[in-house]
N, C-alpha and C positions, 0 to 999 in steps of 0.2 A: 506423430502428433502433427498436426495442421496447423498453420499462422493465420491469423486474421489480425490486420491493422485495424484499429478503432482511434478515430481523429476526435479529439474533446477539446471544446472549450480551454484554455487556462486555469478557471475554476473549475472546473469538476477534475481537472490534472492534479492539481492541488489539495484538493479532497482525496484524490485516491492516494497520492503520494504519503497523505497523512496517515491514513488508517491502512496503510502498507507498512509503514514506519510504527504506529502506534499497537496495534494487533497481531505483530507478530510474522506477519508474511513476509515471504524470501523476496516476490517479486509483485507488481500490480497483474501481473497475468495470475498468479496462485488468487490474487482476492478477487478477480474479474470471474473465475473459474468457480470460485465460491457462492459468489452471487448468484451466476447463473445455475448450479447444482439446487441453493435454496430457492432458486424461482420455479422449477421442475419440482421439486417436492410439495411444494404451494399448489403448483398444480396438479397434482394428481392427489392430495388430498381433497382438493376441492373437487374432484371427480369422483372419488368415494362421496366426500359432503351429498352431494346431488344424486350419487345413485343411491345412496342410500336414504333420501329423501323422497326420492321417487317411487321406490320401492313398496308394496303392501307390507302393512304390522303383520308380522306374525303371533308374537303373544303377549296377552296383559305382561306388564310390570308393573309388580306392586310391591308390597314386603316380603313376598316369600319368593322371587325374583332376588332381590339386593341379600336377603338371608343365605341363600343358597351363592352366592357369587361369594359372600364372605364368609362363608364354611370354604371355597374353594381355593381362596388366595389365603386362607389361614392354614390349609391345607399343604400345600404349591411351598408356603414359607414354612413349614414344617419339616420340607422334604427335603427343602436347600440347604436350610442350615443343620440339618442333621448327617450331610454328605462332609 
């Protein structure tokens, strides 16, 4: 694993110290580590977001769309809790 120094204000030391203390984490490096894992997931959902905005519709959605998706997860939870 790799070091990186990150130099902060007082206040935002302060803030981290807190919610290092308050949340559970060992260290400000475990919640700085967190941060930036949930900032990489933002990202690339928001890269999904967008490609799939940009994308051509492939088919109407309508009731027999939303029907059929909940025959399937009625299905799916049939299958779980019968295991």
């Amino acid at each position: 694993m790799s070091t990186m120094n990150i130099s902060l204000p007082e206040t935002l030391k302060t803030f981290v110290d807190l919610q290092v203390s308050e949340r559970g984490y060992g260290t400000s490096s475990e919640y700085v580590r967190e941060l930036i894992r949930k900032d990489q997931d933002r990202l690339q959902l928001r890269e999904k977001l967008l490609a799939g905005a940009s994308s051509a519709p492939t088919a109407s959605i309508d009731a027999t769309y939303f029907d059929s998706l909940r025959d399937r997860v009625h299905q799916a939870t049939r299958t779980t809790s019968a295991r």
